[in-house]
DRENLUM-455739 format. One record per residue: x, y, z of N, C-alpha, C in turn; residue number from 0. Coordinates in Angstrom, 3 decimals. Example, Ala and Ser with C-alpha at 12.3 -4.5 7.8 and 13.67 -1.06 7.14 Angstrom:
BEGIN
<site><n_xx>13.190</n_xx><n_yy>-5.690</n_yy><n_zz>7.800</n_zz><ca_xx>12.300</ca_xx><ca_yy>-4.500</ca_yy><ca_zz>7.800</ca_zz><c_xx>13.200</c_xx><c_yy>-3.300</c_yy><c_zz>7.800</c_zz><num>0</num></site>
<site><n_xx>12.850</n_xx><n_yy>-2.250</n_yy><n_zz>7.080</n_zz><ca_xx>13.670</ca_xx><ca_yy>-1.060</ca_yy><ca_zz>7.140</ca_zz><c_xx>12.900</c_xx><c_yy>0.030</c_yy><c_zz>7.870</c_zz><num>1</num></site>
//
This chain:
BEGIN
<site><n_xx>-16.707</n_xx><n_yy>-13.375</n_yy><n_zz>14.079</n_zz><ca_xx>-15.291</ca_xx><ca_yy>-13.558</ca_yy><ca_zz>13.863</ca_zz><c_xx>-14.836</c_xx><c_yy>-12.716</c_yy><c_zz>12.681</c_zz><num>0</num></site>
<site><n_xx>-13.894</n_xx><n_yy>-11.828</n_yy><n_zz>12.745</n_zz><ca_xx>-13.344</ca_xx><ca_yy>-11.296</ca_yy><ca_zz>11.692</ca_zz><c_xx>-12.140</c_xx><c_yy>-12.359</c_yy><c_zz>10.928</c_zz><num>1</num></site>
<site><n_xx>-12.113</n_xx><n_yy>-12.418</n_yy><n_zz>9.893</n_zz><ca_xx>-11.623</ca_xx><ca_yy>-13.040</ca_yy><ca_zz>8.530</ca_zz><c_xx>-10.361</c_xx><c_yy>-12.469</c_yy><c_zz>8.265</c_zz><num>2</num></site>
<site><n_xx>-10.954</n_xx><n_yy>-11.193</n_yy><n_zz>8.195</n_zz><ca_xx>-9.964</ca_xx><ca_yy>-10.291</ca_yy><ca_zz>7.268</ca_zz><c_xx>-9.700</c_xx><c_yy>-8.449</c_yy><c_zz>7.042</c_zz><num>3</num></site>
<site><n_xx>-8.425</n_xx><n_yy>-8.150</n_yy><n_zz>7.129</n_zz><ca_xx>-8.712</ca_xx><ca_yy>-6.551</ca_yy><ca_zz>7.362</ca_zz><c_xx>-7.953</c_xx><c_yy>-6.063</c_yy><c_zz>5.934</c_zz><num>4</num></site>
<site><n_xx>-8.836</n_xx><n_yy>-4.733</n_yy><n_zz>6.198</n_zz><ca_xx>-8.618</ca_xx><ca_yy>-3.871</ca_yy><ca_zz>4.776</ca_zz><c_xx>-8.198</c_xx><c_yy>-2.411</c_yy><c_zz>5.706</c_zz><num>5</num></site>
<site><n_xx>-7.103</n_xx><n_yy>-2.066</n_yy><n_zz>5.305</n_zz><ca_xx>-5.953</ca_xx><ca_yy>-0.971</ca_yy><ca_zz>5.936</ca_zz><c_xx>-6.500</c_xx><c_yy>0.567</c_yy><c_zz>5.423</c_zz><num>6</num></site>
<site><n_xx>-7.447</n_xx><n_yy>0.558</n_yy><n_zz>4.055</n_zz><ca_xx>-7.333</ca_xx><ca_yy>1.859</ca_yy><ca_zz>3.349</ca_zz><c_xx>-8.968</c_xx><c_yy>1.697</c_yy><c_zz>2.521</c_zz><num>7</num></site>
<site><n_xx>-9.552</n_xx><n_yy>2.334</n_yy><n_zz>2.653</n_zz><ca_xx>-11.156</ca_xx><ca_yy>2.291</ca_yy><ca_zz>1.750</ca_zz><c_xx>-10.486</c_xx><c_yy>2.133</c_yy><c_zz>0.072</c_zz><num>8</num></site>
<site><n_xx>-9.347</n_xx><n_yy>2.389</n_yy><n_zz>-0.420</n_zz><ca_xx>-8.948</ca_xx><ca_yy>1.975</ca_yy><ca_zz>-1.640</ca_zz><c_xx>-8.836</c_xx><c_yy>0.937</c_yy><c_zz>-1.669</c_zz><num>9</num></site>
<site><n_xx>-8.156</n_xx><n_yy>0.468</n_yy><n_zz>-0.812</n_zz><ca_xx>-8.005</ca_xx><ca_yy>-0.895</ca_yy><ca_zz>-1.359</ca_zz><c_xx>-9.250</c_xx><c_yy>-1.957</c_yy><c_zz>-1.770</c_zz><num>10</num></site>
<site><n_xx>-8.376</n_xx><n_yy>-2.887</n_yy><n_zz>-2.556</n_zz><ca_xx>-9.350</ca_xx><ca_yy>-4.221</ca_yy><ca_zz>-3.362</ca_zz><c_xx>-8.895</c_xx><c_yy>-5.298</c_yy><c_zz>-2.935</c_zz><num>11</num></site>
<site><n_xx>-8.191</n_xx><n_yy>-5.370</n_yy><n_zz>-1.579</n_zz><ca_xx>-7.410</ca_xx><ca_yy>-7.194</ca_yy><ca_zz>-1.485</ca_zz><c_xx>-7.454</c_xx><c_yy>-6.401</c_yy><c_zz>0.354</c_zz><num>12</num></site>
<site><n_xx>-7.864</n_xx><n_yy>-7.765</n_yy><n_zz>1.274</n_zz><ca_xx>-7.413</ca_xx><ca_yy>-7.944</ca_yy><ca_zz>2.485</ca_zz><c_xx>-6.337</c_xx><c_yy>-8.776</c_yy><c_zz>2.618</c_zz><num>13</num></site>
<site><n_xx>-6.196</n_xx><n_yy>-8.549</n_yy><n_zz>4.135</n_zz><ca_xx>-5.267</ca_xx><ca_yy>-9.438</ca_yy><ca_zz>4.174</ca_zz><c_xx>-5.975</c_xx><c_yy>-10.399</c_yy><c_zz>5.340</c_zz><num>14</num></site>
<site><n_xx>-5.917</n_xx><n_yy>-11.972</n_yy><n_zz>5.034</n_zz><ca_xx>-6.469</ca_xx><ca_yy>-12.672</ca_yy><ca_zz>6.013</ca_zz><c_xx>-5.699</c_xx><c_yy>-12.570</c_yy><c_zz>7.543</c_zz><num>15</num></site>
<site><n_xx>-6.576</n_xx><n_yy>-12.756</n_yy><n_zz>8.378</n_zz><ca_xx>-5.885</ca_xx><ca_yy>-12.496</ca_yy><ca_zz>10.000</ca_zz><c_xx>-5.966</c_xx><c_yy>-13.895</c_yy><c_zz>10.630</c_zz><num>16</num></site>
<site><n_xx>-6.783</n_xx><n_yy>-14.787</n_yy><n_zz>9.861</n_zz><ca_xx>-6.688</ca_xx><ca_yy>-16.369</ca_yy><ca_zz>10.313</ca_zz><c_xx>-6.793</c_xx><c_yy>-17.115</c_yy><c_zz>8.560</c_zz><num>17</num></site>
<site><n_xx>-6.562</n_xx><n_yy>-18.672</n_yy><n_zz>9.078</n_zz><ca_xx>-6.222</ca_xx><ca_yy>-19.547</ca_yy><ca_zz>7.737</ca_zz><c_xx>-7.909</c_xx><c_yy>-19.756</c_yy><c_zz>6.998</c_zz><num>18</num></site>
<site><n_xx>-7.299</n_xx><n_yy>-19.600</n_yy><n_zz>6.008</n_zz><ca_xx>-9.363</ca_xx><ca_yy>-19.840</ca_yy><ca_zz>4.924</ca_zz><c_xx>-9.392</c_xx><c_yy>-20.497</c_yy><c_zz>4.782</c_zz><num>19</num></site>
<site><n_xx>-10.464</n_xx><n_yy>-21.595</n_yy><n_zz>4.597</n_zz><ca_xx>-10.471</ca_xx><ca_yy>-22.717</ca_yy><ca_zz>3.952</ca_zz><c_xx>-11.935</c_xx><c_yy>-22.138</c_yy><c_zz>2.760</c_zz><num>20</num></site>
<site><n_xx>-11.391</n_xx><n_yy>-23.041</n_yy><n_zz>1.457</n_zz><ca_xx>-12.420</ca_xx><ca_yy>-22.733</ca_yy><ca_zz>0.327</ca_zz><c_xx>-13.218</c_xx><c_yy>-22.991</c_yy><c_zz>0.632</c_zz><num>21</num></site>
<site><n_xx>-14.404</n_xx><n_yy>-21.978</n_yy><n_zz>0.250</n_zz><ca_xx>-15.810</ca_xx><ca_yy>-21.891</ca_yy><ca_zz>0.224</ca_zz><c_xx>-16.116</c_xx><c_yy>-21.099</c_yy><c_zz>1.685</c_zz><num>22</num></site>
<site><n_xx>-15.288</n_xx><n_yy>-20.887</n_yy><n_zz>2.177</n_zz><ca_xx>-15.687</ca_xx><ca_yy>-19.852</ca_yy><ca_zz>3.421</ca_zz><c_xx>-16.320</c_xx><c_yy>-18.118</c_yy><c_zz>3.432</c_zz><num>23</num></site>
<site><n_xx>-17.274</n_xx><n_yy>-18.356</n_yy><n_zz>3.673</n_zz><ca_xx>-18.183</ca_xx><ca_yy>-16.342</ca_yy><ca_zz>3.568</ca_zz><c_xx>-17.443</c_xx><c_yy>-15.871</c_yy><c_zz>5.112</c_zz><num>24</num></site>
<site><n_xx>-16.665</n_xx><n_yy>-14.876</n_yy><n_zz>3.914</n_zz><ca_xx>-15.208</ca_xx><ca_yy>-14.012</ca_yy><ca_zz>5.237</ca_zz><c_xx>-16.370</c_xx><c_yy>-13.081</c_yy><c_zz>6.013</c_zz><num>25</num></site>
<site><n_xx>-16.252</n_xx><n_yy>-12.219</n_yy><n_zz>6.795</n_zz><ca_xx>-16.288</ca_xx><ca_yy>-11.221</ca_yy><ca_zz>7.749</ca_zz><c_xx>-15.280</c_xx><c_yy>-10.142</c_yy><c_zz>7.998</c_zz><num>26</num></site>
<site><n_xx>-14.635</n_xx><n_yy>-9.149</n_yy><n_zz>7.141</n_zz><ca_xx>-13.771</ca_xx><ca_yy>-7.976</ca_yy><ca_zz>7.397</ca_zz><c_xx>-14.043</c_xx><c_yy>-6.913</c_yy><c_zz>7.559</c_zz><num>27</num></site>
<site><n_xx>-12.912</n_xx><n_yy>-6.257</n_yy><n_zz>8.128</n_zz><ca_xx>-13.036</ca_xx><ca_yy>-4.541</ca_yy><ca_zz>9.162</ca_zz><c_xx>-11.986</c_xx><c_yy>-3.763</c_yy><c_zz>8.365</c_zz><num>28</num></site>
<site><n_xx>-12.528</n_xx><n_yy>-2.782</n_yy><n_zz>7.748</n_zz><ca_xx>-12.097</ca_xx><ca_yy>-0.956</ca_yy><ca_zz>6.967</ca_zz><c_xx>-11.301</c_xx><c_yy>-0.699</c_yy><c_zz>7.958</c_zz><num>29</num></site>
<site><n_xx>-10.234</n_xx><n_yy>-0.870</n_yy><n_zz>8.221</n_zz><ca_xx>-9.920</ca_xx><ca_yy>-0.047</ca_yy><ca_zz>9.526</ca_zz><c_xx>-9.759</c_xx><c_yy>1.406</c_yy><c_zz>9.440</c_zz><num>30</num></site>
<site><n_xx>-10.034</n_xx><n_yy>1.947</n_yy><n_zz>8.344</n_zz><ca_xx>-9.628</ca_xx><ca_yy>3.413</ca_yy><ca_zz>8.034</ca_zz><c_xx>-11.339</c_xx><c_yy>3.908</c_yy><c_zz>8.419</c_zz><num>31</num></site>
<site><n_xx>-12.218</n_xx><n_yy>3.196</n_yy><n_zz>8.581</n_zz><ca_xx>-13.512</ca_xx><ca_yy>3.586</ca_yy><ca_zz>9.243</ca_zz><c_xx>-14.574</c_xx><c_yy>2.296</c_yy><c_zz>10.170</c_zz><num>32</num></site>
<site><n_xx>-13.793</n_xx><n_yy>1.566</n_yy><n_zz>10.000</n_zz><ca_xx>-14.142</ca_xx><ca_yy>0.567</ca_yy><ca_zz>10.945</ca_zz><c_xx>-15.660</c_xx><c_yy>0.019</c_yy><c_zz>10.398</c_zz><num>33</num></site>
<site><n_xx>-15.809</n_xx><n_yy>0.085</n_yy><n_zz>9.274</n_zz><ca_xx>-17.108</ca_xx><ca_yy>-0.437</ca_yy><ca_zz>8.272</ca_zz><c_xx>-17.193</c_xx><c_yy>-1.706</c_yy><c_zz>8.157</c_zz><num>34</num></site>
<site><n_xx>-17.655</n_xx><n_yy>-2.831</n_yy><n_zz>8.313</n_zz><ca_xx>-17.972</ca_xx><ca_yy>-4.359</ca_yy><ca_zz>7.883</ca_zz><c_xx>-17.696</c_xx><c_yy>-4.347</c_yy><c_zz>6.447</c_zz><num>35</num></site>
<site><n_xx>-16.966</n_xx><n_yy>-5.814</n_yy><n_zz>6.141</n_zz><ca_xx>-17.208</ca_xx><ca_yy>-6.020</ca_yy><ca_zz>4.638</ca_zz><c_xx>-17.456</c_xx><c_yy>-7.456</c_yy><c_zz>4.244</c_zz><num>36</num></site>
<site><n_xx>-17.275</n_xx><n_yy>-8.024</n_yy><n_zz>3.084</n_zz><ca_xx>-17.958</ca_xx><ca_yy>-9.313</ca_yy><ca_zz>3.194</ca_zz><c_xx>-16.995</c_xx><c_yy>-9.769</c_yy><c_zz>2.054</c_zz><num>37</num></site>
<site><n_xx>-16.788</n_xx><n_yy>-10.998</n_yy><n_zz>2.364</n_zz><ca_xx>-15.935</ca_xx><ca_yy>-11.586</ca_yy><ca_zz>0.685</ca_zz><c_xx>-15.931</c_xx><c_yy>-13.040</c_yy><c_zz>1.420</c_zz><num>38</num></site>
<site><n_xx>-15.687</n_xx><n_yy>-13.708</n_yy><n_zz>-0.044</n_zz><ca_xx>-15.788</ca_xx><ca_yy>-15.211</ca_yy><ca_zz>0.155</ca_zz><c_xx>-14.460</c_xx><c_yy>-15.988</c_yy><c_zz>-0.417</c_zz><num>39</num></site>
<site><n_xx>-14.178</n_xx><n_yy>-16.785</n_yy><n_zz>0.283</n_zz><ca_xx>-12.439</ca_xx><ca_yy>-17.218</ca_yy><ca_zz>-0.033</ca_zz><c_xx>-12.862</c_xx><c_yy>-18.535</c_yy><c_zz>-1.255</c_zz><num>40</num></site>
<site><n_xx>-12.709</n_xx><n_yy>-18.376</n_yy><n_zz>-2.277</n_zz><ca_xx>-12.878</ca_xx><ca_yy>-19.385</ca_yy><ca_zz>-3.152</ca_zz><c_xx>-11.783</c_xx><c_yy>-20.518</c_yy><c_zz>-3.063</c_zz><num>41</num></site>
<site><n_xx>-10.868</n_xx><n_yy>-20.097</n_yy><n_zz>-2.776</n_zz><ca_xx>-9.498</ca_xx><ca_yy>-21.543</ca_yy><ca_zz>-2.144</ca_zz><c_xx>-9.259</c_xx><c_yy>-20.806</c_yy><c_zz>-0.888</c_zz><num>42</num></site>
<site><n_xx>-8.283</n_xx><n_yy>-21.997</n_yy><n_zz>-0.694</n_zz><ca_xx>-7.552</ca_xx><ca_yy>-21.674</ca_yy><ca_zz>0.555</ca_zz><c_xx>-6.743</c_xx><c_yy>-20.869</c_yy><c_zz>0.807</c_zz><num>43</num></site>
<site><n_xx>-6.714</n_xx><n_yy>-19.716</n_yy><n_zz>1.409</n_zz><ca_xx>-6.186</ca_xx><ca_yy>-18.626</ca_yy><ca_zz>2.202</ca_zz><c_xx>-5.027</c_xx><c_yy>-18.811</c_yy><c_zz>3.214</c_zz><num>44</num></site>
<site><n_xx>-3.796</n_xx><n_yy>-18.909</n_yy><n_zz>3.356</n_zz><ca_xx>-2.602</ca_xx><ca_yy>-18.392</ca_yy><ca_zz>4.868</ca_zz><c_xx>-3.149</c_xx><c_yy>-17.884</c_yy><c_zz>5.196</c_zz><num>45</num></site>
<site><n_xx>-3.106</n_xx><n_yy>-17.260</n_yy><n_zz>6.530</n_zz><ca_xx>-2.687</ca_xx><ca_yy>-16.192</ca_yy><ca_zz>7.598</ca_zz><c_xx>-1.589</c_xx><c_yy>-15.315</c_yy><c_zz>6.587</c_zz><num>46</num></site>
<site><n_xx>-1.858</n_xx><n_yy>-14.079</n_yy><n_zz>6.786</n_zz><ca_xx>-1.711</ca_xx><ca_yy>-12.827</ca_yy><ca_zz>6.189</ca_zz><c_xx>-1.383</c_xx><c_yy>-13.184</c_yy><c_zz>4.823</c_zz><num>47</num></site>
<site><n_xx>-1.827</n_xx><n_yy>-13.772</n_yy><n_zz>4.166</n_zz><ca_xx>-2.089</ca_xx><ca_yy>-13.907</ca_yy><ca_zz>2.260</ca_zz><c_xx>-3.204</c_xx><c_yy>-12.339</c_yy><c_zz>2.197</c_zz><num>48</num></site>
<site><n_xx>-3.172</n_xx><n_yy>-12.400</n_yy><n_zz>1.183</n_zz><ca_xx>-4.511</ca_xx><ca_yy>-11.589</ca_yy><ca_zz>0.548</ca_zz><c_xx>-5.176</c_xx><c_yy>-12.437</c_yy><c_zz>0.154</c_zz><num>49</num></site>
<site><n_xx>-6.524</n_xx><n_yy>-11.342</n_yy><n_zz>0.352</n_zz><ca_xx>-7.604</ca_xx><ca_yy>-12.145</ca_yy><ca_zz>-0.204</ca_zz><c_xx>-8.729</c_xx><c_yy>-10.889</c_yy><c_zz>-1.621</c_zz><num>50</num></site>
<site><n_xx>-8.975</n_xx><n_yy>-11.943</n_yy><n_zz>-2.358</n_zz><ca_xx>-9.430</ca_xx><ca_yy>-10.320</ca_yy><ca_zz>-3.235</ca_zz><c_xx>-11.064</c_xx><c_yy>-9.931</c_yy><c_zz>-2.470</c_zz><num>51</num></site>
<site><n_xx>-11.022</n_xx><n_yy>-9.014</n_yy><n_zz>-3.053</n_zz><ca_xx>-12.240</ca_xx><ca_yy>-8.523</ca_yy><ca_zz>-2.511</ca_zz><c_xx>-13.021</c_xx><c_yy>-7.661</c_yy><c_zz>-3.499</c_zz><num>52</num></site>
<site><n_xx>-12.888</n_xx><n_yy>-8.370</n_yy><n_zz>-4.994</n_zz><ca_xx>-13.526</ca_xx><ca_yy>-8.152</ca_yy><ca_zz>-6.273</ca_zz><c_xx>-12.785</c_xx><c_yy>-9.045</c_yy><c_zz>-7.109</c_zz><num>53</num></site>
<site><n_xx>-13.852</n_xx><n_yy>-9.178</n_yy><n_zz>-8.176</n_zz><ca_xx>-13.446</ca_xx><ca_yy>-10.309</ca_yy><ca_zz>-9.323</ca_zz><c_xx>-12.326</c_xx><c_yy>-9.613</c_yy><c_zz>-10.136</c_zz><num>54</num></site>
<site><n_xx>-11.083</n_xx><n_yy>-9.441</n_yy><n_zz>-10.444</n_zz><ca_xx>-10.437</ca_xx><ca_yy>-8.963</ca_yy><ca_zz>-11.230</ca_zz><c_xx>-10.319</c_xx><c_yy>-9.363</c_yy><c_zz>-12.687</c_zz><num>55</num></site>
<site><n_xx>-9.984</n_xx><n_yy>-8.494</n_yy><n_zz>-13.305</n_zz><ca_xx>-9.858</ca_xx><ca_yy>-8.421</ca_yy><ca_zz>-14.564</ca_zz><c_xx>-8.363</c_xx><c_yy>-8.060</c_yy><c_zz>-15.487</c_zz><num>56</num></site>
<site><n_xx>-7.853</n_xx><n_yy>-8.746</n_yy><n_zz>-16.234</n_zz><ca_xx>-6.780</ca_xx><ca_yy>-9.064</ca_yy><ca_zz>-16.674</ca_zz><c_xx>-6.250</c_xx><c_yy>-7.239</c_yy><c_zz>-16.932</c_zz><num>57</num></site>
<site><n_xx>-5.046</n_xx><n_yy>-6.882</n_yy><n_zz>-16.443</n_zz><ca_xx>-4.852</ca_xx><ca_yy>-5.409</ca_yy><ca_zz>-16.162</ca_zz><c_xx>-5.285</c_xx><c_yy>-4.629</c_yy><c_zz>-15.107</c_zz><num>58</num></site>
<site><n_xx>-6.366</n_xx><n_yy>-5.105</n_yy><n_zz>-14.276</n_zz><ca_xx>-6.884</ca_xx><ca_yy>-4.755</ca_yy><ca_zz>-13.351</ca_zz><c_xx>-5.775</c_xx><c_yy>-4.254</c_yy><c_zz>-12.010</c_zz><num>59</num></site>
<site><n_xx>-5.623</n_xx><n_yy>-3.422</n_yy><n_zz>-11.633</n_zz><ca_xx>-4.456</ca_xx><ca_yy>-2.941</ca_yy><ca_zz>-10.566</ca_zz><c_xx>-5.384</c_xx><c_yy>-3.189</c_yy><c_zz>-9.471</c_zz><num>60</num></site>
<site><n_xx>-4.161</n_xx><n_yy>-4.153</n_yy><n_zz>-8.328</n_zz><ca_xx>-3.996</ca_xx><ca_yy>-4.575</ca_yy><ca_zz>-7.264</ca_zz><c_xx>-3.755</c_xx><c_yy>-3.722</c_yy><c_zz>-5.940</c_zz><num>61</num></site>
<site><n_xx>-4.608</n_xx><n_yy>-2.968</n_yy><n_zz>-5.448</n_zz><ca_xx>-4.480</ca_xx><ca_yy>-2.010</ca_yy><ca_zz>-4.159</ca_zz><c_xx>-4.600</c_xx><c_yy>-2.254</c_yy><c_zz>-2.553</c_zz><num>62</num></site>
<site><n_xx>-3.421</n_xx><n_yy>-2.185</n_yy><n_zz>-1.684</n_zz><ca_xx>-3.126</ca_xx><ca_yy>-2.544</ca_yy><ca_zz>-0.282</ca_zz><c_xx>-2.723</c_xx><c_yy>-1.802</c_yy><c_zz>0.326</c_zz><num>63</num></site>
<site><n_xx>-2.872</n_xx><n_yy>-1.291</n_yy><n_zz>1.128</n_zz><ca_xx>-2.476</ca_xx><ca_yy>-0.102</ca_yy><ca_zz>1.837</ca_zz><c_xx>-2.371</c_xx><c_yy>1.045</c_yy><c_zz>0.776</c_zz><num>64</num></site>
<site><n_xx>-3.281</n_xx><n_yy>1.398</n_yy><n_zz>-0.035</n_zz><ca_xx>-3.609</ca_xx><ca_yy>2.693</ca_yy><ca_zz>-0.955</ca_zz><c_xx>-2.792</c_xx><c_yy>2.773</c_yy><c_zz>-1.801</c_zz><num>65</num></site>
<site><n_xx>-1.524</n_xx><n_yy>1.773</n_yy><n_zz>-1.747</n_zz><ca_xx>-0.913</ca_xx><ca_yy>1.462</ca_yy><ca_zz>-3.018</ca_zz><c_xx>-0.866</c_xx><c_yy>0.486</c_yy><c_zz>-3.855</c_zz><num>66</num></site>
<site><n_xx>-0.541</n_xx><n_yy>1.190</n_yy><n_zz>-4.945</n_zz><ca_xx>-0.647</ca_xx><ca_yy>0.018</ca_yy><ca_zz>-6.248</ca_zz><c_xx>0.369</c_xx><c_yy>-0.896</c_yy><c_zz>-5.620</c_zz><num>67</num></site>
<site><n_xx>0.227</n_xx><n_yy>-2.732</n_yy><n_zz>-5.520</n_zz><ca_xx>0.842</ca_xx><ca_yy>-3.632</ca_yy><ca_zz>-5.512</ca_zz><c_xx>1.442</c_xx><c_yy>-4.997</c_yy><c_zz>-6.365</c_zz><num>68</num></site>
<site><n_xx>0.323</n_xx><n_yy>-3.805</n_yy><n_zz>-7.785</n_zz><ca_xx>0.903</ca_xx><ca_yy>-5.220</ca_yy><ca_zz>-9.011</ca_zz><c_xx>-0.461</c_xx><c_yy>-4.771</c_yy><c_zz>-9.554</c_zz><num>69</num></site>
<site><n_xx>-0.373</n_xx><n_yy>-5.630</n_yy><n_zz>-10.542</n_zz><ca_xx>-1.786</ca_xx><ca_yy>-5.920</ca_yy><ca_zz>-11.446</ca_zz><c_xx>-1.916</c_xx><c_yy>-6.967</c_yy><c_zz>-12.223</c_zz><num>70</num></site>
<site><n_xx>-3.079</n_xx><n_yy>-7.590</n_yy><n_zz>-12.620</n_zz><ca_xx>-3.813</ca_xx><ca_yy>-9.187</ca_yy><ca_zz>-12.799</ca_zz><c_xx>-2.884</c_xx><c_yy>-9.213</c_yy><c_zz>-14.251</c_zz><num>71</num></site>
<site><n_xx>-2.170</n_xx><n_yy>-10.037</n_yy><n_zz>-14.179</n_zz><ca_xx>-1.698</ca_xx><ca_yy>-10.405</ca_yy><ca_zz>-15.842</ca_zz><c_xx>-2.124</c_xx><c_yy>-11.720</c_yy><c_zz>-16.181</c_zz><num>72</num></site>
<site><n_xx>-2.585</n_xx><n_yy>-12.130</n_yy><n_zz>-15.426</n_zz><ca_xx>-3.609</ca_xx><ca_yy>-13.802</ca_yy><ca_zz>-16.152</ca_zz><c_xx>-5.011</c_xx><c_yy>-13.838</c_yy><c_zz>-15.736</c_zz><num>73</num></site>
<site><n_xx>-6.245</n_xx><n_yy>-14.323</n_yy><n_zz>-16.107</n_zz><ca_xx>-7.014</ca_xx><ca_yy>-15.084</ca_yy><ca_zz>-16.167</ca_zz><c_xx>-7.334</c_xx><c_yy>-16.306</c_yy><c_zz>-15.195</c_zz><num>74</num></site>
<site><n_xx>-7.677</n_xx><n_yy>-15.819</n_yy><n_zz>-13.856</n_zz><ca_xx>-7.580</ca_xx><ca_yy>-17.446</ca_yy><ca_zz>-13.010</ca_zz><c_xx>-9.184</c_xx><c_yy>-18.279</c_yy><c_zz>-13.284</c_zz><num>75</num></site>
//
Protein backbone atom coordinates (compact mmCIF):
# COMPACT_ATOMS: atom_id res chain seq x y z
CA UNK A 1 0.00 0.00 0.00
CA UNK A 2 1.37 3.34 -0.76
CA UNK A 3 1.04 6.02 2.19
CA UNK A 4 2.38 8.75 0.56
CA UNK A 5 3.80 10.65 -2.59
CA UNK A 6 6.74 12.89 -3.06
CA UNK A 7 6.25 15.07 -6.50
CA UNK A 8 10.15 16.20 -6.79
CA UNK A 9 13.55 14.23 -5.40
CA UNK A 10 13.90 17.79 -3.49
CA UNK A 11 11.49 17.62 -1.65
CA UNK A 12 11.41 16.83 2.38
CA UNK A 13 7.48 16.51 3.11
CA UNK A 14 4.87 14.06 1.23
CA UNK A 15 1.79 14.40 0.91
CA UNK A 16 -0.42 11.57 2.47
CA UNK A 17 -2.84 9.82 -0.23
CA UNK A 18 -4.83 8.00 2.68
CA UNK A 19 -5.58 9.00 6.60
CA UNK A 20 -2.35 8.05 9.17
CA UNK A 21 -2.87 6.99 12.18
CA UNK A 22 0.26 7.51 14.80
CA UNK A 23 2.82 5.14 14.88
CA UNK A 24 2.21 3.96 11.33
CA UNK A 25 5.69 2.84 9.04
CA UNK A 26 4.39 4.83 5.66
CA UNK A 27 5.31 3.29 2.19
CA UNK A 28 5.93 6.30 -0.55
CA UNK A 29 6.57 6.78 -4.40
CA UNK A 30 9.33 9.69 -5.96
CA UNK A 31 7.19 10.18 -8.66
CA UNK A 32 9.88 12.16 -10.43
CA UNK A 33 11.62 8.48 -10.56
CA UNK A 34 9.28 6.24 -9.19
CA UNK A 35 11.90 5.17 -6.20
CA UNK A 36 10.30 3.69 -2.80
CA UNK A 37 10.64 5.69 0.32
CA UNK A 38 9.92 5.06 3.87
CA UNK A 39 8.74 7.47 6.76
CA UNK A 40 6.80 6.94 9.82
CA UNK A 41 3.73 9.14 10.83
CA UNK A 42 4.41 10.00 14.49
CA UNK A 43 0.58 11.50 14.86
CA UNK A 44 -2.13 11.47 12.92
CA UNK A 45 -2.03 12.40 9.31
CA UNK A 46 -5.47 13.75 6.80
CA UNK A 47 -5.61 12.71 3.45
CA UNK A 48 -3.43 15.15 1.57
CA UNK A 49 -1.70 16.80 4.89
CA UNK A 50 2.05 16.48 4.65
CA UNK A 51 3.96 14.34 6.13
CA UNK A 52 7.78 15.10 6.97
CA UNK A 53 10.11 12.97 5.69
CA UNK A 54 13.15 14.19 7.98
CA UNK A 55 13.49 15.41 11.49
CA UNK A 56 13.54 19.20 11.06
CA UNK A 57 15.34 21.68 12.60
CA UNK A 58 14.29 25.11 13.80
CA UNK A 59 15.03 27.28 10.33
CA UNK A 60 15.09 24.27 8.48
CA UNK A 61 13.20 25.07 4.91
CA UNK A 62 10.16 23.13 4.03
CA UNK A 63 10.27 21.67 0.25
CA UNK A 64 7.03 20.39 -2.00
CA UNK A 65 6.94 20.34 -5.30
CA UNK A 66 10.79 21.76 -5.49
CA UNK A 67 9.59 24.72 -3.79
CA UNK A 68 10.34 26.38 -0.75
CA UNK A 69 6.89 26.17 1.29
CA UNK A 70 7.83 27.79 4.66
CA UNK A 71 10.34 26.88 7.21
CA UNK A 72 10.34 25.21 10.93
CA UNK A 73 10.03 28.26 13.33
CA UNK A 74 9.32 26.06 16.48
CA UNK A 75 10.58 23.07 18.12
CA UNK A 76 7.80 20.22 18.08
Amino acid sequence: MIHFLVHDAADNVGVAVVDLEPGTDCIGKNLADNSTLKARAEQAIPLGHKLALKDFNVGDTVTKYACEIGRDRKSV
